[in-house]
C-alpha positions in Angstrom: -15.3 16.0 -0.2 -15.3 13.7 3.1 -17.8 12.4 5.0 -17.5 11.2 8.3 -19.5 8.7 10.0 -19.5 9.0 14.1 -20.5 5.8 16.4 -20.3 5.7 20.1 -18.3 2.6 21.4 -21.2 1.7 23.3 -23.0 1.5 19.7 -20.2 -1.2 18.7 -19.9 -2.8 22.4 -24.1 -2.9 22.1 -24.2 -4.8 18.4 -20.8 -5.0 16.5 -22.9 -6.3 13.7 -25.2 -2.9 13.4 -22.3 -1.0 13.7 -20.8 -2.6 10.6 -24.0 -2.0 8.9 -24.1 1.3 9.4 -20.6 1.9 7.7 -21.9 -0.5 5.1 -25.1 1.9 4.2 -22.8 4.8 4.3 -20.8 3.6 1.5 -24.0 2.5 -0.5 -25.2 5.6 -0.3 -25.8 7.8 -4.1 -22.1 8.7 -4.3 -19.1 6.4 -4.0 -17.1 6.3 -0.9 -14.0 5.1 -0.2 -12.8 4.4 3.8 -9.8 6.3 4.3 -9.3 6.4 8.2 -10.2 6.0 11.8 -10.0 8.4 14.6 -11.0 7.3 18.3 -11.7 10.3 20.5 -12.3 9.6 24.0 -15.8 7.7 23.8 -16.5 7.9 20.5 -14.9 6.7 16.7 -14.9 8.8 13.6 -14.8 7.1 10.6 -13.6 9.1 7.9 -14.5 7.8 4.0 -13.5 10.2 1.0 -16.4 10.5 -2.1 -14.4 9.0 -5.2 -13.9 10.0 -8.5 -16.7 9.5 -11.2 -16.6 5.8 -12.4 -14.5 4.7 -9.4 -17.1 2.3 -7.2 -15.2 2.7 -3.7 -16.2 0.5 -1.2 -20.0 0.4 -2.4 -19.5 -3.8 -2.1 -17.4 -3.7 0.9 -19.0 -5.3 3.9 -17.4 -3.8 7.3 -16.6 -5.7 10.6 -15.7 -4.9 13.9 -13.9 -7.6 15.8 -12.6 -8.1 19.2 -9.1 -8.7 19.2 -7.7 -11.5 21.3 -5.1 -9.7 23.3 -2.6 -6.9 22.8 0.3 -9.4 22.0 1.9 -8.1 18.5 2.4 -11.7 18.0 -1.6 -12.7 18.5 -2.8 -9.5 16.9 -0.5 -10.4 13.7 -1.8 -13.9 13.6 -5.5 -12.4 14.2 -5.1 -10.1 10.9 -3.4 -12.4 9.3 -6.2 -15.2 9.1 -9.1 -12.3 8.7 -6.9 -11.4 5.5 -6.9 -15.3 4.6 -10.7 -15.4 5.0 -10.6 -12.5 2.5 -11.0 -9.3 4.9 -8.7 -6.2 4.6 -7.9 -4.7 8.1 -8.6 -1.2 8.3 -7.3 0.3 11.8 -7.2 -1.3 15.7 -8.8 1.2 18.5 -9.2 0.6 22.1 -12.6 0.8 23.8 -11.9 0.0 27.5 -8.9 -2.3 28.2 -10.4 -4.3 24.8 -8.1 -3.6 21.5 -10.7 -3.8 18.5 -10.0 -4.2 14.5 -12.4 -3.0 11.9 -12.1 -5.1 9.1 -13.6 -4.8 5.6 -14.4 -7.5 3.3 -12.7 -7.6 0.2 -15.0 -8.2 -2.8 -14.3 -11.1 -4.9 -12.0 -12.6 -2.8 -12.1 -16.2 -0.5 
């Protein structure tokens, strides 16, 4: 089963950090999730988490971030992932909201 978890990018653009938090209670929720993709359509982002299998924890002690990106560069946008993963945060998926490029980034548990 799948659930999917729809916020407006005016909901991110508003309060990154409530956005993250609502991804964060999603995956906290009775059964296990695990994020699994991303899907920007027009003015709003679908985030798509599959339920795991018994005794598999998903991504109940993730902690999800959106960040601006600094440019569209490939060069700054590697660099950019590249020291979120050094401060210990996987990198989910870039979208666009405007001419802004935005990562969602999830915290990886027991690490940095």
């Amino acid at each position: 089963m799948i659930r999917i978890i729809t916020l407006s990018e005016d909901d991110i653009l508003f309060d990154r950090k409530v956005a993250g938090e609502a991804l964060d209670k999603a995956v906290r929720r009775k059964t296990p999730l695990r994020f699994t993709g991303i899907c920007p359509i027009g003015g709003t982002i679908m985030f798509v988490f599959n339920e795991c299998a018994a005794g598999d924890p998903g991504d109940r002690d993730a902690r999800f971030v959106f960040a601006q990106l600094p440019s569209r560069d490939p060069e700054e946008v590697s660099a950019t992932i590249l020291s979120r993963y050094s401060g210990g945060f996987d990198t989910l998926g870039t979208f666009s909201i405007g001419d802004d490029l935005w990562g969602l980034f999830k915290r990886i548990p027991g690490h940095a």
